[in-house]
TORFITI-890684 format. One record per atom (N, C-alpha, C): x, y, z. Coordinates in steps of 0.05 Angstrom, whole numbers, plus 5000, padded with zeros to 4 digits. Layout:
N
XYZ...
This chain:
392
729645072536728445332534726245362555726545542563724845682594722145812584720145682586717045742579716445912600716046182592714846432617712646482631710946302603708046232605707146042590705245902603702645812580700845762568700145792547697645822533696045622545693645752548691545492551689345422528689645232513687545282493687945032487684645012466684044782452681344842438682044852407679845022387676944822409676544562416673944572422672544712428674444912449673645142464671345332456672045302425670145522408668045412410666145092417664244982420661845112439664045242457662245442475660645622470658045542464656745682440653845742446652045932447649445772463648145822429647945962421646345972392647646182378646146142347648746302322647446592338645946662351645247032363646347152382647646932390647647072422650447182425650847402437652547562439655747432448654847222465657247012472658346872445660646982435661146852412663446812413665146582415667246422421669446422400667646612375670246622356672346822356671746982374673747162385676246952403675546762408678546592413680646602386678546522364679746412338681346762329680446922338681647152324684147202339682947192365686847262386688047082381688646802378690046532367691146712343689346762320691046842298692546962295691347252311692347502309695947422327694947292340698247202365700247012343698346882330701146722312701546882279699747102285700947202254703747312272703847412298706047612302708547472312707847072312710146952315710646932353708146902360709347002385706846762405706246552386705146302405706146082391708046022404709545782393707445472409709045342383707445032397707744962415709445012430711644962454709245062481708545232472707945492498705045402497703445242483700945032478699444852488698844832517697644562534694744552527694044312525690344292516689044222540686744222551686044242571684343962570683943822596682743522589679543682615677643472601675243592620674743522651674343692664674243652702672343552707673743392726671843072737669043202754668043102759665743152774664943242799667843052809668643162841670143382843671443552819672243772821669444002823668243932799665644102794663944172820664243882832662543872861663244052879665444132877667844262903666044572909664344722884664544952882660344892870659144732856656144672845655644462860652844432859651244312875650644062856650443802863649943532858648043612840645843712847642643662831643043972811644744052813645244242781647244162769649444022776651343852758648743682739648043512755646143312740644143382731643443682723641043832704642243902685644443992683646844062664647243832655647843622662647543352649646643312624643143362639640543302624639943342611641043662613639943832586642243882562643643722574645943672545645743512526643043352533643443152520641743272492642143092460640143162442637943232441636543022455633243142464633743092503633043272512632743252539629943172547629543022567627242852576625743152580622943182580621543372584621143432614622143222637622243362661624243482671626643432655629443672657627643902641627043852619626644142606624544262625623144202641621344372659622044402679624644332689626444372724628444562702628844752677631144802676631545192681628845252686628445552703628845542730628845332740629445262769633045362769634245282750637345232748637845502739636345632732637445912709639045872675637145572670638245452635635245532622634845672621632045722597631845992595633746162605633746422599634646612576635046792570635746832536638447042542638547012560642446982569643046752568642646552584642846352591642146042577641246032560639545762550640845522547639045262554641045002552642344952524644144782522644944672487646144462494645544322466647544002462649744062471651043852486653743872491654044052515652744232526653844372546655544222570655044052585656143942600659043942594659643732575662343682558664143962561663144072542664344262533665144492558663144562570663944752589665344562610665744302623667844202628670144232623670644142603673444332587674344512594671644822593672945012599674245022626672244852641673944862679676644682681675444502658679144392655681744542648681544762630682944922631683945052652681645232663682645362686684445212710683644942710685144732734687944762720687644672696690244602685692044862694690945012684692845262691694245312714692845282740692645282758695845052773695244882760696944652770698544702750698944792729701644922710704145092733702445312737703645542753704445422787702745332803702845202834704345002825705344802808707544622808710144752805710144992789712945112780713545072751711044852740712344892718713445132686711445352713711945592693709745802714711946072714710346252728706946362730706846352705704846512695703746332678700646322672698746092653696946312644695746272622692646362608691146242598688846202605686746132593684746332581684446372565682346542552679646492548680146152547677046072544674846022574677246022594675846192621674346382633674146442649672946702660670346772665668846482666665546492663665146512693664646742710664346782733661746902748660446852721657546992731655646742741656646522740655046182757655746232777653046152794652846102814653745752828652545652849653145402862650745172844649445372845646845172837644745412813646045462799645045622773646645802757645545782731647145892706645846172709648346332693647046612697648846712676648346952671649847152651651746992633650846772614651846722589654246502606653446452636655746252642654645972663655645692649653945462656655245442686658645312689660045252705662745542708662245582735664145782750666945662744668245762726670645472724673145732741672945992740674646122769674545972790671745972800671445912832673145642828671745422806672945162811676045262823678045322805680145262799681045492831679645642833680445772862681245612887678745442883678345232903680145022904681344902874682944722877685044852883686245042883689045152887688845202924687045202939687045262961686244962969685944792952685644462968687944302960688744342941690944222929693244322930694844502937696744682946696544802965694744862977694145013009694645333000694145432978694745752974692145862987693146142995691846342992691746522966689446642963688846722925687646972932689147092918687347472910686147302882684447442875682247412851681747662839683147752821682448012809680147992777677848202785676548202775675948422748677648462718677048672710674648732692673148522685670548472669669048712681667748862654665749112659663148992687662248782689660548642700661648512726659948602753661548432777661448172779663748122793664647852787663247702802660247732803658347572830659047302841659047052817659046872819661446742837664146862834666546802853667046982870665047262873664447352913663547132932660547082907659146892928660846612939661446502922663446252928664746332949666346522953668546622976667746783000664546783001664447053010664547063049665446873055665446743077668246563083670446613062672846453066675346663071676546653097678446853084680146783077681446573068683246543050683346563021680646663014681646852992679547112987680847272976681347512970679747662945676847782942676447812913676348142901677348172896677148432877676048552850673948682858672948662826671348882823672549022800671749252789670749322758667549492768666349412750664949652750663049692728660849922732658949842742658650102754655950082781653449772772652049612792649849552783647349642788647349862789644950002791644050032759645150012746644550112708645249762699646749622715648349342694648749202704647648862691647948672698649648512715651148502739648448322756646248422774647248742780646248832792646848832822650448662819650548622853653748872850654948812877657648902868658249132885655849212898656949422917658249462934659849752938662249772963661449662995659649622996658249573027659049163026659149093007659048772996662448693014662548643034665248593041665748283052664548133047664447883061663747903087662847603102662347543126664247393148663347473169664747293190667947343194668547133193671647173194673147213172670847253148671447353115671147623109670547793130670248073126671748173117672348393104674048583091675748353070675948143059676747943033675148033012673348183021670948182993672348542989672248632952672948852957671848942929670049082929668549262902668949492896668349512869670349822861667949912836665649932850663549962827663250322812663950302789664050582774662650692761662750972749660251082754659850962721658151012698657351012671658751292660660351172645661851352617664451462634666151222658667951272660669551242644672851352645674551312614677551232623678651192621681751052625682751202648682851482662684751552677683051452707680151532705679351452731679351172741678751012721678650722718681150572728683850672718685650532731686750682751685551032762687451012785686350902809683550832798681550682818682850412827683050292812684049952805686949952819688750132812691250152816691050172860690150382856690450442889688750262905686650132894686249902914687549692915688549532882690049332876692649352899693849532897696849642921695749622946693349702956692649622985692749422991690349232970689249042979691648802981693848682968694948542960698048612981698348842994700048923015699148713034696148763045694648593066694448423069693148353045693147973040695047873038696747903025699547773026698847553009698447502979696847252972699747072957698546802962701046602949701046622915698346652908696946602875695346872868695446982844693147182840691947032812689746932815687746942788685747222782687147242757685847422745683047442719681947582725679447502700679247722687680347792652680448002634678747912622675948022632673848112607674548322604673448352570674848602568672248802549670148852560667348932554667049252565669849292583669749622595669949792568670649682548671949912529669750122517669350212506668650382498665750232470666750092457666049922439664449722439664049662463662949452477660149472478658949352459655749312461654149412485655549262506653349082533654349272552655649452553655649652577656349922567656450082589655750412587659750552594661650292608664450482611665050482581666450822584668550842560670750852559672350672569675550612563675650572535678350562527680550532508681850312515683550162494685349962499687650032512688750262526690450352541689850162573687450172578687149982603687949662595687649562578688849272572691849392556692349502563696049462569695949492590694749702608695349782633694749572663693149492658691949272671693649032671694148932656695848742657699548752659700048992666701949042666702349152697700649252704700049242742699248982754698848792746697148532751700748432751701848452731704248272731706948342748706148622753708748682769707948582805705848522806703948592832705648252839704348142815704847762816708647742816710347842812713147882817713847932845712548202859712748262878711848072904710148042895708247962923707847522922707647432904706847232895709446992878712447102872714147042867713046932832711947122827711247092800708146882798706946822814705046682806701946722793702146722771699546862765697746622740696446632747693946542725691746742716691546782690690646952682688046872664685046932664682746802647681746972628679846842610678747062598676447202610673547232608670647332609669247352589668947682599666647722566668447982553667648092537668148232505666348182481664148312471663448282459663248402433665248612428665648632408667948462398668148322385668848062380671248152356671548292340673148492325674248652331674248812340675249052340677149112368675848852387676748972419678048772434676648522429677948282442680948112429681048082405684148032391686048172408685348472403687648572424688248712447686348672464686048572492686948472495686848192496687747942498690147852494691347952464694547882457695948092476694448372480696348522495697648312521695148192531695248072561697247862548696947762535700147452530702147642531702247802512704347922501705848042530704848232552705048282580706448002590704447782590705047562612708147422600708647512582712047362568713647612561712947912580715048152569716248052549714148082533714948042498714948412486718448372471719748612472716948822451714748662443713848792427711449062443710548982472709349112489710649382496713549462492715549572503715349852470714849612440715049812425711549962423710149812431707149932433707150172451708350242479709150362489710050662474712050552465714250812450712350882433710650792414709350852392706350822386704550982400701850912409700450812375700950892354700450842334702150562319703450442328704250132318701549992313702749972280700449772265700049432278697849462272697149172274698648932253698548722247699548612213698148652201698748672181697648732157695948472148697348322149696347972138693547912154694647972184691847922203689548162190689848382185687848532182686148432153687748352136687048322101685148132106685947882123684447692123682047742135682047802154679447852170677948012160678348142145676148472149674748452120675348212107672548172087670048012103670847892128668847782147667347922167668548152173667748392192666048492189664248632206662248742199662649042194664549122210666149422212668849472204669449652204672349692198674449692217676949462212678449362240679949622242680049602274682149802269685449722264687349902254689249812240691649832266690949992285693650062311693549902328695349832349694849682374692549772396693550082391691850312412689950392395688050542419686050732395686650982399686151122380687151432376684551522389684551582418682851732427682352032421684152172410684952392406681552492390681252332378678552222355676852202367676652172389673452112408672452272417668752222419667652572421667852612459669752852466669852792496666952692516666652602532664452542553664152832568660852832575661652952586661352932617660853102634660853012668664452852667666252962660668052772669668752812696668953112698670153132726668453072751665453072738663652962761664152672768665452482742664352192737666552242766669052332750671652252762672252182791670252522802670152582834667752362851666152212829664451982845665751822845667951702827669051522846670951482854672551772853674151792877673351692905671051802907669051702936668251452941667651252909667151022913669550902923672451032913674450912914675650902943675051172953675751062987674550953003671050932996669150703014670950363014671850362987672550102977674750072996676350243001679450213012678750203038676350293059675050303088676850163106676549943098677749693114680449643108681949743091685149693079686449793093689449693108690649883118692350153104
């Protein structure tokens, strides 16, 4: 039997934890896992566990003396002169804060992403996911936005040392994908794309159309920053018409992709209002792109989502469900109202804080319209051809 894709996971994953408050909450793995095997559709088969990345991988992409503060501060009690070098690193922040185990554990997570990586570049299967990936807001030498180790950049880097690829990097997380510009921002052998709402209102605050890389990396760098209270049509014809430029040009061997999925509407930590119509849509442009251009090669991560109920379960299964044209994407399609299971909902929603929703889609029909759309729309139309400048 011919595996189309595969899963990347391993419950440790959920260890990725910084404290019971913080908005980074890892049990949204535990919900898409369920939600995917109530519908019969993650077999054990399609299951690789990820082993943790050596040090000389870590090295490839972080700096010696922040590996070994990350170390430090993993330990039970950390010596009190890590704990006073750990604002130096960006670990004492309240995005950011050290915890037991960090080292370990977020190893893992970059072990995943490798794994995946060398899943798909061996052949042993087109297409990989990791979900417990996508922490792209680390820098070389500091933690930042809820992320210890860049485990993208890692796994970017090993695919361009270890296979000799060239890599588009698509970025759909509401937040720019800083951490793996900067890594690249000077290589042209790979390619980053990432679209996000503006950072003039949102965290990182980088991401702008002028941001194109250097040197002989110019025009590889490519931003698609949007305005606040954009909504599904501007959002993907934005994404769409650069994604088709950019990926004509580059010509890339691999595309890694990073589905945070925090644009929606629901989403605590930012101001876009999409619908789950963009996580079908998104990954269903992402996969035809990886057929076309890439002979199917795609690795696919998670990010952020923080509504942890209501938005990330199915996000996320949409994206498996996409990456294995599982016939059930096809009936979501026909029937914007196809229930969720029943079993998955019963169980969860005495744990919820809100009421799940019961459809695949959301009935936007129900939402109070925005307004300025046609203004939002026509700014970034404009953002959208600064972005394209350099595309042929």
């Amino acid at each position: 039997m011919t595996i189309p894709a595969f899963f990347i996971y391993d419950e440790s994953e959920t260890g990725y934890r910084f404290n019971e408050d913080h908005p980074f909450n890892q049990k949204r793995l535990t919900l898409t896992v369920d939600l995917l095997r109530s519908l019969d559709t993650l077999p054990d088969q399609a299951i690789l566990s990820p082993s943790a990345a050596l040090d000389e991988q870590l090295l490839a992409v972080h700096s010696a003396d922040y590996v070994s503060e990350v170390k430090l501060l993993s330990e039970a009690a950390p010596n009190p002169e890590a704990v006073n070098q750990a604002s130096r690193y960006g670990l004492d922040t309240e995005d950011t804060p050290f915890f037991q185990g960090m080292h370990a554990i977020t190893s893992t997570v970059v072990g995943g992403s490798l794994l995946a990586v060398d899943t798909v570049m061996s052949g042993r299967s087109s297409h990989a996911l990791h979900l417990g990936g996508g922490l792209h807001h680390a820098l070389s030498n500091k933690g930042a936005g809820f992320c210890v180790y860049n485990d993208a950049s890692v796994a970017i880097e090993h695919a361009k040392k270890q296979y000799g690829a060239r890599v588009l990097y698509i970025d759909t997380d509401v937040h720019h994908g800083d951490g793996v510009q900067w890594s690249f921002y000077t290589d042209p052998e790979v390619c980053t794309v990432s679209i996000h709402e503006t950072g003039k209102y949102l965290f990182p605050g980088t991401g702008a159309v002028n941001e194109r890389g250097e040197g002989i990396a110019f025009g590889t760098c490519i931003n698609i920053p949007l305005e606040p209270y954009t909504e599904d049509a501007s959002w993907l014809e934005c994404l769409e018409e650069i994604l088709n430029k950019a990926i004509d040009h580059f010509k890339p061997d691999l595309i890694v992709s990073q589905h945070g999925c925090d644009a929606h509407a629901f989403d605590p930590l930012s101001h876009i209002h999409c619908s789950m119509n963009i996580y079908k849509a998104m990954p269903r442009l992402i996969h035809r792109l990886a057929h076309q251009y890439c002979e199917g090669r795609w690795v696919a991560l998670g990010g952020g989502g923080y509504d942890i109920w209501r938005v990330v379960p199915r996000a996320w299964s949409l994206l498996w469900l996409e990456m294995n044209d599982h016939p059930l994407i096809g009936q979501v399609e026909q029937d914007p109202t196809l229930k969720l299971p029943s079993a998955w909902l019963s169980q969860w929603q005495n744990e919820c804080p809100v009421i799940l929703p019961t459809t695949w889609l959301d009935c936007t029909d129900e939402w109070e319209p925005m307004p300025r759309r046609h203004e939002i729309t026509l700014k970034n139309r404009h953002i959208k051809e600064l972005a394209a400048l350099y595309l042929p």
